[in-house]
N, C-alpha and C positions, 0 to 999 in steps of 0.2 A: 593560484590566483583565480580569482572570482570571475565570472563572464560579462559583467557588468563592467569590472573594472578593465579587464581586457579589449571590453570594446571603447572605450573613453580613453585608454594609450592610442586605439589602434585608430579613432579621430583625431585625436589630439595630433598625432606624430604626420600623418595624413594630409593635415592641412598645414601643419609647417612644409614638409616635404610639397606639398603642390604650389606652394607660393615662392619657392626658393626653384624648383622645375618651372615655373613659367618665367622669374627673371632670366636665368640659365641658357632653356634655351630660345626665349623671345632677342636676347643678346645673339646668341651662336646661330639663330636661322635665319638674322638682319645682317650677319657678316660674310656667310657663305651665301645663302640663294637670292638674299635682295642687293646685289652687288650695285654697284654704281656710288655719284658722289649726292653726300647731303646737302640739304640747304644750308646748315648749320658749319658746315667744317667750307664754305665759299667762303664768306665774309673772311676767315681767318689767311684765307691761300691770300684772297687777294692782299690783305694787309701786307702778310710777309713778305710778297713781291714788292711791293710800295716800300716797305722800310728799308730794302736790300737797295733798294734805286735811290732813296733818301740819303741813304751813308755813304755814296758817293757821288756828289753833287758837282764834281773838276773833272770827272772822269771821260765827259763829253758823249758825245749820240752815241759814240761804238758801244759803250759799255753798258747803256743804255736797253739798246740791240742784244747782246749778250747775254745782258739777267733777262730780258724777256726770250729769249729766242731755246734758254733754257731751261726756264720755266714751261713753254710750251711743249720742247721734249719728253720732259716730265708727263706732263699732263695733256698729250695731242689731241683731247676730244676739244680742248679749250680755247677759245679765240681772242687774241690778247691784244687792244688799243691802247696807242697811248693819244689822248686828245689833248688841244693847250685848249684855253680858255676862250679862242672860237669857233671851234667844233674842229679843227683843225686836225688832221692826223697824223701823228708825226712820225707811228711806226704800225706797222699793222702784219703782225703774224701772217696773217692768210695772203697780205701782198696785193692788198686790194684800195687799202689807205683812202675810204671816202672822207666825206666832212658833211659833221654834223651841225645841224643850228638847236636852238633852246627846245624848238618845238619836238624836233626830232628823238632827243635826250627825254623828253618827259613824257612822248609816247608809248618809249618804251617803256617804262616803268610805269605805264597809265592803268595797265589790266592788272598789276600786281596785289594780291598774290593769286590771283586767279588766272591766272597765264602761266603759272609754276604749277600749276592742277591740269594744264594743258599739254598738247601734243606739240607747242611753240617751243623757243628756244627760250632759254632761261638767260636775263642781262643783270650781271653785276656791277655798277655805277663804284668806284674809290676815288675818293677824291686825293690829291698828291701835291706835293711842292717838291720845285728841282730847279737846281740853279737859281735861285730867288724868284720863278715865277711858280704860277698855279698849274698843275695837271691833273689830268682825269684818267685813268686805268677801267676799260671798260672791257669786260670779261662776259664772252657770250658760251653759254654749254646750251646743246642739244638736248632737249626733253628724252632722246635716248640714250644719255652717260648721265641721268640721274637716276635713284632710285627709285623703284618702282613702289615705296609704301613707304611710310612717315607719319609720326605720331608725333606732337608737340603738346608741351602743358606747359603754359605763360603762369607763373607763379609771380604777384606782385607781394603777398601779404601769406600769413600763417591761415588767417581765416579762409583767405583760398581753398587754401590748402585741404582745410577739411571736404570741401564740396566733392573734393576729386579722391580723397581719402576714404571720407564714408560710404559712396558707392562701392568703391572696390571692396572695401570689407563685406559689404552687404552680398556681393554678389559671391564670395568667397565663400561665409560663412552661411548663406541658403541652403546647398546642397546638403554641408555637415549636420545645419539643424535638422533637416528633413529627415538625411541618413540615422541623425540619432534617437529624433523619434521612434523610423521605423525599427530600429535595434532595440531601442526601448520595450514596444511594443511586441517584436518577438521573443527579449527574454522572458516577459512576464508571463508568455502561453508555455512556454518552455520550461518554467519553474512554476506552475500549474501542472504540467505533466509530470513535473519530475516527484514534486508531491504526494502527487496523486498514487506514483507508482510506489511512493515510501509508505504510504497509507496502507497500501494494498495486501490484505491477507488473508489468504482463501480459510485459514480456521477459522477467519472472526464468524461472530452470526450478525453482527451488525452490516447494513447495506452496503453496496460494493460503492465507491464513488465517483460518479457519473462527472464527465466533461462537457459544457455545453460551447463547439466552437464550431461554426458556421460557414467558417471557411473555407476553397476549395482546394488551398494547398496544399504543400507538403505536411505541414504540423497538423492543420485540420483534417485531411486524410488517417496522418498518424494519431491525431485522438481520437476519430472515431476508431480505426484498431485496437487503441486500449479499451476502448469501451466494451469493445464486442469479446476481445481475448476477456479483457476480467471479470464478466460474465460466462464465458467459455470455460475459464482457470476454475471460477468458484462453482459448477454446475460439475464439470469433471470430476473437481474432489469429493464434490457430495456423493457422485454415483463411485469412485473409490472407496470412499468411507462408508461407504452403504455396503459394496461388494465383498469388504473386508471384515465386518460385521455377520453380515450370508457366512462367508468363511466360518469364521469363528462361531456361527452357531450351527453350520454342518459338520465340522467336528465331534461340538457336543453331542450332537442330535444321533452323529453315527457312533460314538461312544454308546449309547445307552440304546440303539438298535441293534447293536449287535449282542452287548450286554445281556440285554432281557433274552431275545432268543436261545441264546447260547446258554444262559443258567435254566430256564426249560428243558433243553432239552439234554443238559447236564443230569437234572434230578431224575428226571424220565428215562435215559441210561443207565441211571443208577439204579431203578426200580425193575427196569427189565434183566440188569445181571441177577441182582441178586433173588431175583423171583418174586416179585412180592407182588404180584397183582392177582384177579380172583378168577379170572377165568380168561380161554382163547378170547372172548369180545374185549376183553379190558385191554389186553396184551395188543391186540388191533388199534384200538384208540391211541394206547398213547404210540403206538409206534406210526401211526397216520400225524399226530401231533408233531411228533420229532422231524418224519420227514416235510412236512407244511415247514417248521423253521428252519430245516435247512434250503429248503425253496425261497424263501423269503430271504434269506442271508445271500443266496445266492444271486437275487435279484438286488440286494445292496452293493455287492459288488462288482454286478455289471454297470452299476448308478454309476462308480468310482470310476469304472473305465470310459465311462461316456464324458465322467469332466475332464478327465483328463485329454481325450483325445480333441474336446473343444478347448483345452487351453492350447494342444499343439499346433490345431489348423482346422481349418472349414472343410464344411462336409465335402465330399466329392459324390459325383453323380455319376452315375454306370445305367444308364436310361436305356432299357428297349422294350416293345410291345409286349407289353403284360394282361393278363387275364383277370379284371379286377373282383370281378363276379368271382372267380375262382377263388381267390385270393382272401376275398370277405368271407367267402362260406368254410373255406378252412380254419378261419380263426375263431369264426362264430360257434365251428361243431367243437371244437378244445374245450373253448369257456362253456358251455353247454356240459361238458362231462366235467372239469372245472367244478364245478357248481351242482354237481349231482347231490342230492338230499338238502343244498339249502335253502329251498323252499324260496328259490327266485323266480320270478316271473317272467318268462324270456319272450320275446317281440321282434321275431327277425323277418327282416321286406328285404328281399334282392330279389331282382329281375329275373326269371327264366333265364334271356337270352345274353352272350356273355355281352359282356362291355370289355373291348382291349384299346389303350392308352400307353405312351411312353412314359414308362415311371421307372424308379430304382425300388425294385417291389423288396429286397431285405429294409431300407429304410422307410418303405412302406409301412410293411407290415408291421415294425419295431416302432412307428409312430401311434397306427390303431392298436396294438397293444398296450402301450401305456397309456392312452384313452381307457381302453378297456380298463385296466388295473385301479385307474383313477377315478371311472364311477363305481367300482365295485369298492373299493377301500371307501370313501366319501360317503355313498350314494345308498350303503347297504340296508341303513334301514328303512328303506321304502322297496325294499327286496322286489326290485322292478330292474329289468335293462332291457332298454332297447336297442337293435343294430339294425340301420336301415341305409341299404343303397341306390340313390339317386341319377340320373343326368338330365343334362338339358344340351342347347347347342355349343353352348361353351365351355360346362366344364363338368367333371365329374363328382356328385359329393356323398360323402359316409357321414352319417350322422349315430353317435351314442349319446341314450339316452337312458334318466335313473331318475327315482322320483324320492329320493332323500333328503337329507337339509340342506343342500343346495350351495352357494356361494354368495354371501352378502354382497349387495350394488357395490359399495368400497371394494370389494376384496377385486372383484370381475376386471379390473384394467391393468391388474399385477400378478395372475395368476401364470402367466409364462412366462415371466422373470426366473432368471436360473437363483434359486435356493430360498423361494419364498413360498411361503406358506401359509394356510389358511389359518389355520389352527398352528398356531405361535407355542400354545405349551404343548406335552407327550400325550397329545389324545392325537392325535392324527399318526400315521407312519408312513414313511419316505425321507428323501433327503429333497424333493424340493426341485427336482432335476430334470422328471418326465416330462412333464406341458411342455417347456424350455424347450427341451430337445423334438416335440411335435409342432414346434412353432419351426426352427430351423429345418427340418426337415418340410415344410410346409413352404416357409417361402424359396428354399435352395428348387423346389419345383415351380417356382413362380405362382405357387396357387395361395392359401390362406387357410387360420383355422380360427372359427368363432364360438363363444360361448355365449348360451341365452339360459339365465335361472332364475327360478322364483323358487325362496328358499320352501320347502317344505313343501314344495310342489310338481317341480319340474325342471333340469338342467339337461340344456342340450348340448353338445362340444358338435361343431360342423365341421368337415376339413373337406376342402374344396381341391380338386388337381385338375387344372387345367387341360383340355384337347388338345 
């Protein structure tokens, strides 16, 4: 069942049920808490005493005495006269037997009915015949053995009828129309939402679809959340579908790294058993060759151990007072013999005096190395590097620098992204992994690392570590 139609039972049934509850218990709480007698149910008491006194007309004063005197048992808040036709009193309950004249008779009845809206006693006038003359049965109740609340509606005609009919409707049927608006008006956001969320799929490329509800409640709280999740959901899958792409071209990529290596230095095995080169310098070369790719293999699969150990968990930091000066000049003298005969152009500034800081100097060291690696692979035809150690008061900074082709503007804000790449086809080597892992390694020390290049001119990588 529909929510619409759910909600048109659940008025519809609502306003029978509250019109059938307000006869109910307007009835039951005018029997129990407004006790006392009505205006309505006098005229009839007194009749009845009157007709009882009527059908015995031979029966004489006692009998007289008797329907009255038990009538008042009945009803002791009631004071019961019996008057002949000169105010005369010929029996008087309370035992008090005054005598009334014309004037007295119609004063009492002078303030009526506004003397029944009073704190006065209430006088019932019945007129009577007994014995062939005229009497009068005059019934007084106390404003305290009437009811305390009384509604009357004088119906002479059907037209009446309406005036007192169509209010009530109207006042009935107010709240339900208002209620059905308002019900109206929340389905319709509510089946906007629900829409919205069937619409909703993060593979389309078409726009995600926006709610515009202004409201502060519940549903208007709740659309702005779809809005922000289905912006959230479709920006998520994109970096998914992007990440699993990375994937699938780092497999490639280390298919055919490891490939090429390994068939070099297959053929070059093969040339060194069987002898076939021309002299000790040739035999040197290529066994310098063989060992470079198993260096290079080997550094593909410390790449492997490094993604994996970021798919398991974030780095941890082992931080104590390190020697950074130290630390720079050691890696700097490696790549220095590294690089012996290739006619690179080395440019190393560190300080004299040490510089010590809290750092994890293996994660250190493992980040200015794959800087290192990364302008020397990149950076080599401009057969330049440089290593330079900086501070200031707040932080301490390494800058590598290579004056090779550099990093296109586009590439520069994606270059530390884990498995991207400059060079998209097999001219570059790596998996795409290093930067990533000197960005992590960068900020797990709260410090940062920047790159500034102009292609064919100059790229600098800075990596800042905080005092």
């Amino acid at each position: 069942m529909k929510l619409r139609t759910k909600l048109w039972l659940l008025l519809m049934l609502s306003a029978a049920f509250s019109m059938v509850l307000f006869g109910f218990t307007s009835v039951w709480i005018g029997k129990t808490a407004n006790k006392g007698y009505a205006l309505f149910e006098l005229n009839p008491l007194a009749l009845s005493i009157v007709d009882s006194i009527e059908k015995q007309p031979a029966s004489g004063p006692d009998a007289l005495k008797r329907i009255l005197d038990r009538a008042h048992e009945e009803h002791p808040e009631i004071r019961l006269l019996w008057i002949d036709e000169t105010g005369m009193s010929f029996y008087d309950t309370a035992g008090l037997n005054p005598t009334f004249t014309f004037h007295d008779l119609a004063k009492l009845m002078q303030n009526m009915p506004k003397q029944y809206l009073t704190n006065d006693d209430v006088p019932i006038i019945t007129p009577a015949t007994w014995s062939g003359q005229s009497y009068y049965l005059l019934m007084t109740i106390p404003a305290s053995a009437m009811k305390q609340g009384e509604v009357y509606f004088l119906i002479r005609t059907l037209k009446s009828l309406l005036t007192l009919v169509l209010p009530l409707i109207l006042s009935f049927s107010l709240p339900y129309l208002l209620a059905l608006w308002s019900f109206t008006e929340l389905n319709k956001r509510i089946r906007k939402l629900n829409n919205a969320l069937n619409q909703l799929n993060i593979q389309s490329s078409s726009p995600v679809v926006e709610l515009a509800d202004s409201s502060k409640d519940e549903i208007g709280q709740l659309t702005q959340h779809y809005n922000s999740m289905a912006h959230r959901i479709r920006s998520q899958f994109a970096q998914i579908q992007q990440f699993e792409n990375n994937r699938k071209l780092l497999l490639s990529n280390l298919s055919h790294d490891l490939r090429t290596p390994l068939t070099t230095m297959l053929g070059y095995a093969e040339m060194i058993r069987t002898g076939n080169y021309s002299d000790e310098k040739d035999l040197q070369a290529r066994a310098k060759i063989i060992l470079q790719r198993c260096r290079y293999m080997d550094k593909l699969l410390d790449q492997m151990l490094d993604i994996s150990r970021q798919d398991a968990e974030a780095l941890t930091l082992r931080s104590v007072d390190h020697n950074v000066s130290e630390l720079t000049r050691k890696i700097a003298a490696e790549y220095i013999m590294i690089l012996d005969g290739e006619q690179f152009e080395f440019d190393v500034e560190i300080p004299d005096e040490d510089i010590s800081i809290p750092i994890d100097a293996p994660l250190v060291e493992r980040a200015l190395r794959n800087i290192l690696d990364n302008a020397i692979r990149y950076g080599k035809e401009g057969r330049y590097l440089g290593i330079r150690l900086k501070e200031d008061g707040q932080s301490v900074n390494v800058s590598v620098t290579d004056k090779g082709k550099g990093i296109p503007p586009e590439h520069q804000a994606h270059i530390f992204e884990r498995f991207y790449r400059v060079d998209s086809g097999r001219k570059g080597e790596g998996l795409g992994i290093g930067l990533a892992i000197v960005k992590d390694v960068a900020l797990a020390h709260h410090g940062s690392i920047e790159v500034h290049s102009t292609p064919n001119e100059e790229t600098v990588f800075k990596l800042k570590l905080p005092r």
